[in-house]
C-alpha positions as CSV (number, residue, x, y, z in Angstrom):
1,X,118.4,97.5,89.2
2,X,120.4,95.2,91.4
3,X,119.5,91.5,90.3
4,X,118.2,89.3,92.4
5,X,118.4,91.7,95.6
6,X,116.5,89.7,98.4
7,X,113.8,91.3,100.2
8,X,113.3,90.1,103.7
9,X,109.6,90.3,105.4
10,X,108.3,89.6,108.6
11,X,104.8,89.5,110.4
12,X,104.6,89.1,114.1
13,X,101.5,89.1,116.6
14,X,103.5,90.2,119.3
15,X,100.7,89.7,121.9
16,X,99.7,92.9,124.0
17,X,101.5,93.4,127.4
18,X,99.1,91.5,129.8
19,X,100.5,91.2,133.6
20,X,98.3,87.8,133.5
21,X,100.4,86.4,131.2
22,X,103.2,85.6,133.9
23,X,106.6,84.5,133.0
24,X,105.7,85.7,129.4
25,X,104.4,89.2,129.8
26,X,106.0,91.9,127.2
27,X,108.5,92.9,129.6
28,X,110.3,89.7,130.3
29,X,110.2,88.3,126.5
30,X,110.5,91.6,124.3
31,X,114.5,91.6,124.4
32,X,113.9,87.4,123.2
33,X,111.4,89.3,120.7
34,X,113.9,92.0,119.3
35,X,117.3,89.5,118.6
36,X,114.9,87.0,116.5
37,X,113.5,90.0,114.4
38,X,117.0,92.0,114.6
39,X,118.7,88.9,113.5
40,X,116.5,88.3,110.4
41,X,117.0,92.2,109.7
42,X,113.7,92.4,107.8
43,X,113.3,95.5,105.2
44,X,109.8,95.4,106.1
45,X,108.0,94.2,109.5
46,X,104.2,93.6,110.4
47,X,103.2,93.7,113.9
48,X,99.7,92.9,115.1
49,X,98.3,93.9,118.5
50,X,99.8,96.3,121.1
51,X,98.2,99.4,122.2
52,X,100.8,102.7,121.5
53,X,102.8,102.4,124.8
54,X,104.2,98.8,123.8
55,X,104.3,99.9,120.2
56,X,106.5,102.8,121.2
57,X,108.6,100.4,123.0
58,X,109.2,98.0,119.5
59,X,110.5,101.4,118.1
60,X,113.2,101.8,120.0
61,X,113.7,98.3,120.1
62,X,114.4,98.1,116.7
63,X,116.0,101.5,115.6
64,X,117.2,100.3,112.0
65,X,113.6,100.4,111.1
66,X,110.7,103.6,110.5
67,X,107.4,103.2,111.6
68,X,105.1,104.3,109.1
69,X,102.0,105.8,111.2
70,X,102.5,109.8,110.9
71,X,99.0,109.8,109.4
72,X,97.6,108.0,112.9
73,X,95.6,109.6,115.7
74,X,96.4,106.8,118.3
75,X,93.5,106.1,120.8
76,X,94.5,104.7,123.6
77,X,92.3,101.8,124.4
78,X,92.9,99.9,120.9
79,X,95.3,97.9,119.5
80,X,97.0,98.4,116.4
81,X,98.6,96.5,113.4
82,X,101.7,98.8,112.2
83,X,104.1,98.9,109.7
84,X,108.0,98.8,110.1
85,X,109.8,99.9,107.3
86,X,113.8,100.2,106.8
87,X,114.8,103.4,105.3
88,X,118.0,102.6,103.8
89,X,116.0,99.8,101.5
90,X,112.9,101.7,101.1
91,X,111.3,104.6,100.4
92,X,107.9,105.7,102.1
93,X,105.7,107.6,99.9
94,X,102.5,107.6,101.9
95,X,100.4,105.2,104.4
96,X,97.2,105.4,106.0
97,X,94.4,103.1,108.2
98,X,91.2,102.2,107.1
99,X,88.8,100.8,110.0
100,X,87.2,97.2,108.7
101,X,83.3,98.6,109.2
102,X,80.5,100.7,107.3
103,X,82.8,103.3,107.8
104,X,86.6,102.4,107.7
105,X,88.2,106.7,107.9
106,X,86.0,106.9,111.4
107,X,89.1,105.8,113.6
108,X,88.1,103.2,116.2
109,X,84.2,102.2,114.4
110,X,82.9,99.2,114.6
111,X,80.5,96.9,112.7
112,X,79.9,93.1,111.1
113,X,79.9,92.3,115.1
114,X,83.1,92.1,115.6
115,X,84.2,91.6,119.0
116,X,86.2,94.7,119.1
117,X,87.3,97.7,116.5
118,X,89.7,96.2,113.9
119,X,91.9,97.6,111.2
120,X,94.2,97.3,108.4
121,X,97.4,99.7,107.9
122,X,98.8,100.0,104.5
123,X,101.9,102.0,103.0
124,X,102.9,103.3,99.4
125,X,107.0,102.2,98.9
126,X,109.7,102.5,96.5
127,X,112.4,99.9,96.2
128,X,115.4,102.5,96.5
129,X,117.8,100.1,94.2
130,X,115.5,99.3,91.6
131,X,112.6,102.2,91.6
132,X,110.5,99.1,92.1
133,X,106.7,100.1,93.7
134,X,105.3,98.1,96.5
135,X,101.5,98.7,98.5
136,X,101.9,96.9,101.7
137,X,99.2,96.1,103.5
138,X,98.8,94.8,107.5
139,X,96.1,93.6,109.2
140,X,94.1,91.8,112.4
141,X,90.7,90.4,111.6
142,X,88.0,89.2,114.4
143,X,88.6,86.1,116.1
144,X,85.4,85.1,117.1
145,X,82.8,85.2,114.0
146,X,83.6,83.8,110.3
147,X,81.1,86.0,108.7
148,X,82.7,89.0,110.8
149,X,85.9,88.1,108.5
150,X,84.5,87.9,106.1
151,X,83.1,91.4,105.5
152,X,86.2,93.1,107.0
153,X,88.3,91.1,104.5
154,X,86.0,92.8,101.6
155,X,86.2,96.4,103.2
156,X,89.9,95.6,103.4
157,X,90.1,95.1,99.3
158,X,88.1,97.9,98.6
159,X,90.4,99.8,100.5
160,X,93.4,98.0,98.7
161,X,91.4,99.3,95.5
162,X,91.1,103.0,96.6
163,X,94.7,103.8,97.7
164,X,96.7,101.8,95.4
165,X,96.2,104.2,92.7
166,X,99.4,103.0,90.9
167,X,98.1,99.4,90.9
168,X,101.7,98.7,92.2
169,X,102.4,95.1,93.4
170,X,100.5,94.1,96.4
171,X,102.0,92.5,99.9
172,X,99.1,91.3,102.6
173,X,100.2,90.0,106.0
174,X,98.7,89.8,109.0
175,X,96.6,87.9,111.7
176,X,93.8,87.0,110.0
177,X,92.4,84.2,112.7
178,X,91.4,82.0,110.1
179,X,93.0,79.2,108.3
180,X,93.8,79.4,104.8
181,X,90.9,77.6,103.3
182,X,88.1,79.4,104.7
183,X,86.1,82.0,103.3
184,X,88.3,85.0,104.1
185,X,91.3,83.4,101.9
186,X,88.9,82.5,99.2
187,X,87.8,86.0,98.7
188,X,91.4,87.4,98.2
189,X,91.9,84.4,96.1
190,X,88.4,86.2,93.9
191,X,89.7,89.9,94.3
192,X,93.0,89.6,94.5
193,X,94.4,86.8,92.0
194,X,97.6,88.2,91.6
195,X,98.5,87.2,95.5
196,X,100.2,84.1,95.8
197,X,101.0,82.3,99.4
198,X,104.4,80.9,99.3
199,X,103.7,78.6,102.3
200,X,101.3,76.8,100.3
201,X,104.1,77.6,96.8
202,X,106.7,75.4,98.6
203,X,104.0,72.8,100.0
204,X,104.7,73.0,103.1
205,X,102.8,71.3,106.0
206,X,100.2,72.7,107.3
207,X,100.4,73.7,111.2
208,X,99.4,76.3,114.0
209,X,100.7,79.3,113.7
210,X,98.9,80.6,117.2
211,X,101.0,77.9,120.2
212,X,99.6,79.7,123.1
213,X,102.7,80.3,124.7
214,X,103.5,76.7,124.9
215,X,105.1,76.3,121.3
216,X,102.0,73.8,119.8
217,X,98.6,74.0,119.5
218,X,96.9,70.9,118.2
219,X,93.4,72.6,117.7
220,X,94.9,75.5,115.8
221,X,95.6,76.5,112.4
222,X,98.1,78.8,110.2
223,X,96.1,81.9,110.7
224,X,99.4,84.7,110.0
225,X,100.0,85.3,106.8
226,X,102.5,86.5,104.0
227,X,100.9,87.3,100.7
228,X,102.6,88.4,98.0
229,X,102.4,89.6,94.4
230,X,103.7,87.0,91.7
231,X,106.3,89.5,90.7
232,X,108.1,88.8,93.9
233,X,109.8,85.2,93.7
234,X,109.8,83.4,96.8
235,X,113.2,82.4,98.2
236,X,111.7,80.9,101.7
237,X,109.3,81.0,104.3
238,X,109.4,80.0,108.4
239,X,107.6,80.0,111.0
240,X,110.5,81.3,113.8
241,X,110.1,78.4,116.7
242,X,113.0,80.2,118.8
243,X,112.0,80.5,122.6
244,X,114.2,80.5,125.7
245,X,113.1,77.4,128.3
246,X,109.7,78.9,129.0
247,X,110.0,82.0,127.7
248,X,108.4,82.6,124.2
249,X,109.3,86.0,121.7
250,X,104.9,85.8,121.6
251,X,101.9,83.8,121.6
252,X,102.4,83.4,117.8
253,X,105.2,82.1,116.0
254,X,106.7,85.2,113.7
255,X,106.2,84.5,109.7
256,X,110.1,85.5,108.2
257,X,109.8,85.2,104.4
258,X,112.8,85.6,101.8
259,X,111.8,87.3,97.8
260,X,113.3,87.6,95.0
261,X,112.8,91.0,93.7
């Protein structure tokens, strides 16, 4: 095993391609988008949102890194979290989606009254210089109901509890639209003890995560996450601020996070 190797992560709500949003629709901020995640050259990314056209799009964008959805029947009217995975760091032994309802393997079900389907993507990897095991796991909860996140965040770790059959250490990210004291956070905290949030590890202030294209948001809150197993030592954690004049990479900063393997 290579001491100390540094594992670099990223989550990103990269915002759907919406005409509407003007002077920041995909198409005029996704090469802004693709130098700040290139430039942090993450061995593993999360990206929330983005129906499959825009999602192909970050592929070839970012051609270092693997997608891991070979097990996914796209449809075409939903959005998707997905996992970005670099081959040369990692090994991908399996992923899958599980839909946050009553029935999470019917693709595109909904329940709990959320607003619209949601999911969470995970992946089975091995550490290629130190045969260390990861289960990754990326998601997008509800935005309008807390009790709606609440149950998906439970269907969630019972998924987490089905697929990681090795019990291997555990990453979460995502857009969870909640801040990190509500109920959804406090469940993980129940279920999942071993997760630790190095945002909160280094003390770090608490701020908006969401900026609405306009880089603050004083009614907001960190709702994008980086959770990770206590095996993994944090190095450091950001969120990216980087726009061009009025041009932002998203509607949401992107998390980069540094580990310790």
């Amino acid at each position: 095993m290579i001491k100390d190797s540094i594992l670099r992560i990223a989550s990103s709500n990269i915002r759907f391609a919406n005409p509407a949003d003007g002077m920041n629709d995909w198409h005029n901020r996704r090469s802004l988008w693709q130098s700040l995640i290139e430039g942090f050259s993450p061995a593993i990314l999360g990206t929330q949102e983005g129906r499959k056209p825009q999602l192909d799009e970050v592929t070839e964008l970012l051609p270092k890194l693997v997608r891991a959805t070979d097990h996914r029947e796209w449809i075409d009217e939903r959005m998707y979290p997905c996992l970005f995975i670099d081959p040369k760091l990692f090994s991908l032994n399996s992923s899958g989606d599980a839909w946050l309802s009553e029935t999470p393997e019917i693709a595109g079900s909904k329940d709990f009254e959320s607003a619209f389907p949601r999911l969470c993507t995970w992946a089975n990897l091995t550490h290629l210089d130190s045969n260390k095991k990861l289960f990754v796991v990326n998601t997008h909860l509800d935005h309008v109901k807390d009790e709606t996140r609440s149950q998906q965040i439970d269907v969630l770790i019972d998924t987490i509890e089905k697929e990681n059959t090795e019990h291997s250490p555990i990453i979460l990210m995502g857009d969870f639209n909640e801040d990190a004291f509500g109920n959804v956070r406090k469940k993980i905290n129940t279920r999942l003890e071993s997760l630790l949030d190095s945002w909160q590890s280094f003390s770090h202030a608490e701020e908006s995560s969401h900026h609405k294209f306009c880089g603050h948001n004083e009614n907001g809150a960190r709702i994008d996450w980086i959770l990770t197993d206590k095996s993994l030592e944090p190095v450091s954690i950001m969120l990216d601020k980087s726009h061009q004049e009025e041009v932002w990479p998203s509607d949401h900063f992107i998390v980069k996070a540094e580990f310790k393997l």
